[in-house]
C-alpha positions as CSV (number, residue, x, y, z in Angstrom):
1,X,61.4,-13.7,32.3
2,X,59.1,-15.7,30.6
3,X,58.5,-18.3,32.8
4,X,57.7,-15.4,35.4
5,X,54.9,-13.9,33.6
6,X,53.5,-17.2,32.5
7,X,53.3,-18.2,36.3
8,X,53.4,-14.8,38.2
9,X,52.1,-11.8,36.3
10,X,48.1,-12.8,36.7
11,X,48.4,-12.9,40.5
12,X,50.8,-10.4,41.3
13,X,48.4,-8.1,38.9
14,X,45.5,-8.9,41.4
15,X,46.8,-9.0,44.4
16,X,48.1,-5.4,43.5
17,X,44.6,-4.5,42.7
18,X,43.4,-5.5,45.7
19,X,46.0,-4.6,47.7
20,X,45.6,-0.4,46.3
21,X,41.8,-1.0,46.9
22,X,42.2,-1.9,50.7
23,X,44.4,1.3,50.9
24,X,41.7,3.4,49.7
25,X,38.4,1.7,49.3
26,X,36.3,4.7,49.1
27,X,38.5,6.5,46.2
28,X,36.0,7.3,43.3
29,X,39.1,7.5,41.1
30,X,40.1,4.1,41.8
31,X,38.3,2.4,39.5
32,X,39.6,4.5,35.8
33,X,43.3,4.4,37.6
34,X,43.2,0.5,38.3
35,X,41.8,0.4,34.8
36,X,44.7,2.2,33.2
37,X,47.6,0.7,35.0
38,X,46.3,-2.6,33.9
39,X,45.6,-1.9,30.5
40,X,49.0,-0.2,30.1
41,X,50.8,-3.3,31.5
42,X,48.8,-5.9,29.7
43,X,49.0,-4.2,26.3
44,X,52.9,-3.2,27.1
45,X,53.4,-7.4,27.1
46,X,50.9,-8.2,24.2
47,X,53.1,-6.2,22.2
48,X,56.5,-7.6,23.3
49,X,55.9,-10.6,24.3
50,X,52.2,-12.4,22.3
51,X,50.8,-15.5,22.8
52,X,49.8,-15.4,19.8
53,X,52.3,-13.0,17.2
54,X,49.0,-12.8,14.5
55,X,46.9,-10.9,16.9
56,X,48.7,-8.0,17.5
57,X,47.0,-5.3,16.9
58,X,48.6,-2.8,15.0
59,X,48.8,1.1,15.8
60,X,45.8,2.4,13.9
61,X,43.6,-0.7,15.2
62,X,44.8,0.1,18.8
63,X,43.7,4.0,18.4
64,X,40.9,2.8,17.5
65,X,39.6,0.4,20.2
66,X,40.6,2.4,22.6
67,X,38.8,5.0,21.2
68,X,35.7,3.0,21.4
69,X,36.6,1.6,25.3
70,X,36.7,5.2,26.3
71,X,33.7,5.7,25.0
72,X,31.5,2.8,26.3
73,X,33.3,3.3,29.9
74,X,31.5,6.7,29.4
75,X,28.3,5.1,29.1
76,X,29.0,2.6,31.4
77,X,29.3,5.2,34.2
78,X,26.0,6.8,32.6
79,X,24.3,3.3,33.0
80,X,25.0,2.6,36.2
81,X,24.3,6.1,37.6
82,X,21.1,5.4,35.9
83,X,20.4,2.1,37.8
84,X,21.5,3.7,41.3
85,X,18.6,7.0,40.3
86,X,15.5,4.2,39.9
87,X,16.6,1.2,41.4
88,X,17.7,2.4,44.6
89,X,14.3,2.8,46.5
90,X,12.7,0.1,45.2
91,X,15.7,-2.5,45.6
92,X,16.0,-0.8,49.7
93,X,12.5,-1.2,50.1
94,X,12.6,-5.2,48.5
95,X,15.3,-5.2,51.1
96,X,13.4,-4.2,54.1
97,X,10.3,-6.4,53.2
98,X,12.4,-9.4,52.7
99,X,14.4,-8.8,55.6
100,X,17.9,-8.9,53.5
101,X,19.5,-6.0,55.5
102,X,22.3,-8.8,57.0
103,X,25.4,-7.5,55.2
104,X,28.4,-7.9,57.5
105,X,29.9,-5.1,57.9
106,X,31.8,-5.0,60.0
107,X,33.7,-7.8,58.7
108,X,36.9,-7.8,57.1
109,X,37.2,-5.5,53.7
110,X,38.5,-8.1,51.8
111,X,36.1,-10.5,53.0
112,X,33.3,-8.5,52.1
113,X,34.8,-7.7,48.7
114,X,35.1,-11.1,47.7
115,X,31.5,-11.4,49.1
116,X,30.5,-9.0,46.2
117,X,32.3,-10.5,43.7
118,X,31.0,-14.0,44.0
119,X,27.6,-13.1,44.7
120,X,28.1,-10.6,41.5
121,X,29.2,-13.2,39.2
122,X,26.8,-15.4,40.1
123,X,23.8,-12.7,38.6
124,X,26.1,-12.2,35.7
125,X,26.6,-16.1,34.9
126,X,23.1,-16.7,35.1
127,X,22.6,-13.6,32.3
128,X,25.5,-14.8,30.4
129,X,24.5,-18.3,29.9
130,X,20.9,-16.7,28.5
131,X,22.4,-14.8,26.3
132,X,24.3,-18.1,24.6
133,X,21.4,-20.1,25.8
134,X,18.2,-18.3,23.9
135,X,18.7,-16.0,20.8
136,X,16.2,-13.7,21.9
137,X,18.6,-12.4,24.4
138,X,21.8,-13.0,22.3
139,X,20.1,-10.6,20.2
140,X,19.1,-7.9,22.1
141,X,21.6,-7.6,24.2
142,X,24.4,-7.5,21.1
143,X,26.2,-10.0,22.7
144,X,27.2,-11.5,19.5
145,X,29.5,-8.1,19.0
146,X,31.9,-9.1,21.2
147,X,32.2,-12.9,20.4
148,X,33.0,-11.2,16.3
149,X,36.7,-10.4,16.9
150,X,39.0,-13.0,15.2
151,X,41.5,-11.8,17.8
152,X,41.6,-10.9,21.2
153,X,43.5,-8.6,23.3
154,X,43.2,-7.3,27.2
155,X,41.2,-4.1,24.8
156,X,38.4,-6.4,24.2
157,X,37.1,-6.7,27.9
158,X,35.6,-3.6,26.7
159,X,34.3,-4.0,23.5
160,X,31.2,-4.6,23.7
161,X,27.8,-3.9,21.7
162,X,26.4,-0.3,23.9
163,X,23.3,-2.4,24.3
164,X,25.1,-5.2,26.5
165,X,26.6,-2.2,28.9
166,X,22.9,-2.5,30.2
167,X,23.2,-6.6,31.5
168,X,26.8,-5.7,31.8
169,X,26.2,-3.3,34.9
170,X,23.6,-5.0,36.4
171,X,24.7,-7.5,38.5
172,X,26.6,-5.4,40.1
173,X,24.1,-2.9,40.8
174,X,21.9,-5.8,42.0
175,X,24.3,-6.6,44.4
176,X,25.0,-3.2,46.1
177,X,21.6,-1.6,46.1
178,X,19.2,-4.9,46.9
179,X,21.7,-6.1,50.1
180,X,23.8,-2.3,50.9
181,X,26.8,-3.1,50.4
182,X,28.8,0.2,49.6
183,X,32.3,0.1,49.3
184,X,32.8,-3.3,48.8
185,X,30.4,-3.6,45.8
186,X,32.8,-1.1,44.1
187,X,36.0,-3.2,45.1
188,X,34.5,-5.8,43.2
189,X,34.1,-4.1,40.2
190,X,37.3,-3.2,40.0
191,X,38.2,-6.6,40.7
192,X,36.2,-7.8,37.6
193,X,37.1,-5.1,35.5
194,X,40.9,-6.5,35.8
195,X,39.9,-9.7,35.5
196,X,38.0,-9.4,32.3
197,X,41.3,-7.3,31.1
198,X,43.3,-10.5,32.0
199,X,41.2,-12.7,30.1
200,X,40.5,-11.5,27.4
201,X,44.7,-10.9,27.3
202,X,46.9,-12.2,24.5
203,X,49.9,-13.4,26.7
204,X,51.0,-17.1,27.5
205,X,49.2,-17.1,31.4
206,X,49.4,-20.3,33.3
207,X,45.6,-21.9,34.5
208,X,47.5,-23.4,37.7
209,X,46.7,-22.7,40.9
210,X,44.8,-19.5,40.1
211,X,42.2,-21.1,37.5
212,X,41.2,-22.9,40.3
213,X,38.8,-19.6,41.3
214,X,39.7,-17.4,38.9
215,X,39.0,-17.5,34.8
216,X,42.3,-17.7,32.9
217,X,42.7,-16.4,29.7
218,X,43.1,-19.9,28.4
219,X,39.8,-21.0,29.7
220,X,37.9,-17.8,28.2
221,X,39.8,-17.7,25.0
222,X,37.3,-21.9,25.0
223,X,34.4,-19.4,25.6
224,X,35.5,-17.1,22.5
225,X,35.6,-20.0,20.2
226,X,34.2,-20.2,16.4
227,X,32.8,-23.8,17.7
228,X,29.5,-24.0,19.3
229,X,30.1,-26.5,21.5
230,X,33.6,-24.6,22.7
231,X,31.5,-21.1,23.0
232,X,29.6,-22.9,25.3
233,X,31.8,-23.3,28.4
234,X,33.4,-20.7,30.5
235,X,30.5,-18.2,31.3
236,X,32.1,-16.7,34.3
237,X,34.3,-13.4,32.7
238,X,36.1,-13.3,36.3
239,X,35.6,-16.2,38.5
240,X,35.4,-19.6,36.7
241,X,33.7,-21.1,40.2
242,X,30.3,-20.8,38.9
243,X,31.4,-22.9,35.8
244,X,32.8,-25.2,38.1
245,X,29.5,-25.6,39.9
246,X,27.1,-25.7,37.5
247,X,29.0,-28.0,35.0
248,X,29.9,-26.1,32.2
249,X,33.9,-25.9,33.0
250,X,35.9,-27.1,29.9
251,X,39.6,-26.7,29.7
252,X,41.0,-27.4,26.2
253,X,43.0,-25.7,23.2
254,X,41.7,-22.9,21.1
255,X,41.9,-23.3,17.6
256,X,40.1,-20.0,16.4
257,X,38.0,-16.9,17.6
258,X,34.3,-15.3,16.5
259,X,31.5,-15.5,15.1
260,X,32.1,-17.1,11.6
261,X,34.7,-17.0,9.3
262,X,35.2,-13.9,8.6
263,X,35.3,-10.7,11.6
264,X,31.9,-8.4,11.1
265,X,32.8,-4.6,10.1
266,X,32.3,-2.3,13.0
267,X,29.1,-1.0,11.7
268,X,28.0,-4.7,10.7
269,X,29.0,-5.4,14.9
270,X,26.5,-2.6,15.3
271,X,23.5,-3.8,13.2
272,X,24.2,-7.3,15.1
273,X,21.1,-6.9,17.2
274,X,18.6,-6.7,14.4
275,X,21.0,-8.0,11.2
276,X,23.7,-10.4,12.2
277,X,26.2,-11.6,9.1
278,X,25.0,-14.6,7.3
279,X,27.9,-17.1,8.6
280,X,27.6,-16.8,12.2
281,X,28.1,-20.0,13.9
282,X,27.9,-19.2,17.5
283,X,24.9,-17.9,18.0
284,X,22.1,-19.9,19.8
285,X,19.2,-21.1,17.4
């Protein structure tokens, strides 16, 4: 049984995912039911089954984050309705001038969703490496909220500072509005959503094979590292092809997770924007 998770659970879980999207790509309940499944499955196995037995989190801390997820997928939604109401003319317009209105079509769905999702990634590697790259944008986009937690769970894809849910939901925004995509650009959010679950997952996942394309929680639990250098690898969430590419793929052993020493408060994760704790190590100067 273990062996079959290790090897099998990461892409039967996608190819699930993808497999219920091509069923019904234009379902906008897709997306929070995807979301659920995978979160119930992934959370199921962290409990019975942990990579690592000190990082389970325990009933009241569960409650808790999940709490907070709901929440922020709330304002998720909220941010990305808000980026369709003003970025829609002007992104169709850019489109028109520039002469960007190519999007195959009528090519194959899952063609066109993986389309999406590379082209989505790229926008949000670019982001994510300025975020550990300049400390202007580490700050204010509270990026250094999610690197605090001493241990991760599949929970954590969505715990994030609310500020970040604004370069969070842009790329894919980006993507669908400048080039009109439409169902496709939705398929790959789902796509990423589960993959950021997956990562940020504490279950023993093999890297072969699938880590080839895909981040592994192994190479993002590198990115979630206390040591600088360490933090600095693995940018893509979902696809670590961009690493790959650009040269900042690492594979290696994970000794510890966050910030500093010791794991922020959640009102100190708050204040991280304008007052981040003292013995943060992570965080670019």
């Amino acid at each position: 049984m273990m062996t079959l998770i290790k090897y099998a659970l990461h892409p039967v879980i996608l190819l699930c995912v993808i497999g219920a999207w091509l069923m019904n790509p234009e379902s906008p309940e897709l997306y929070l039911v995807v979301l659920l499944c995978v979160q119930l499955l992934l959370g199921t196995l962290e409990y019975w089954v942990p990579a690592r037995p000190t990082w389970v989190v325990h009933a009241k801390e569960k409650i808790t984050g999940i709490l907070i997820v709901l929440v922020l997928i709330v304002c998720s939604i909220s941010v990305a309705m808000l980026y369709a109401a003003f970025l829609s003319e002007p992104l169709a317009q850019l489109r028109e001038t520039l002469n960007l209105d190519f999007w195959p079509h009528d090519w194959p769905l899952v063609v066109q969703l993986f389309m999406a999702f590379i082209l989505s990634e790229f926008i949000w590697y670019g982001i994510h490496r300025a975020e550990h790259r300049w400390h202007i944008v580490w700050r204010v986009s509270g990026h250094g909220a999610h690197h605090s937690f001493k241990r991760l769970n599949a929970l954590n894809f969505g715990l994030n500072h609310p500020l970040e849910l604004f370069f969070l939901a842009l790329p894919s925004a980006v993507v669908e509005l400048l080039f009109g995509v439409g169902a496709p650009a939705a398929g790959a959010a789902i796509l990423m959503s589960t993959q950021a679950s997956i990562v940020h997952s504490n279950i023993n996942l093999s890297p072969k094979l699938i880590g080839l394309f895909f981040t592994t929680n192994r190479y993002h639990l590198r990115h979630h590292s206390i040591v600088l250098e360490e933090s600095n690898t693995n940018y893509g969430c979902a696809t670590i092809f961009w690493d790959r590419v650009f040269g900042s793929y690492v594979d290696g052993d994970t000794i510890e997770c966050g910030v500093g020493p010791t794991e922020p408060s959640l009102v100190e994760k708050l204040m991280m924007p304008i007052k981040e704790p003292t013995d943060v190590s992570v965080a670019p100067v």
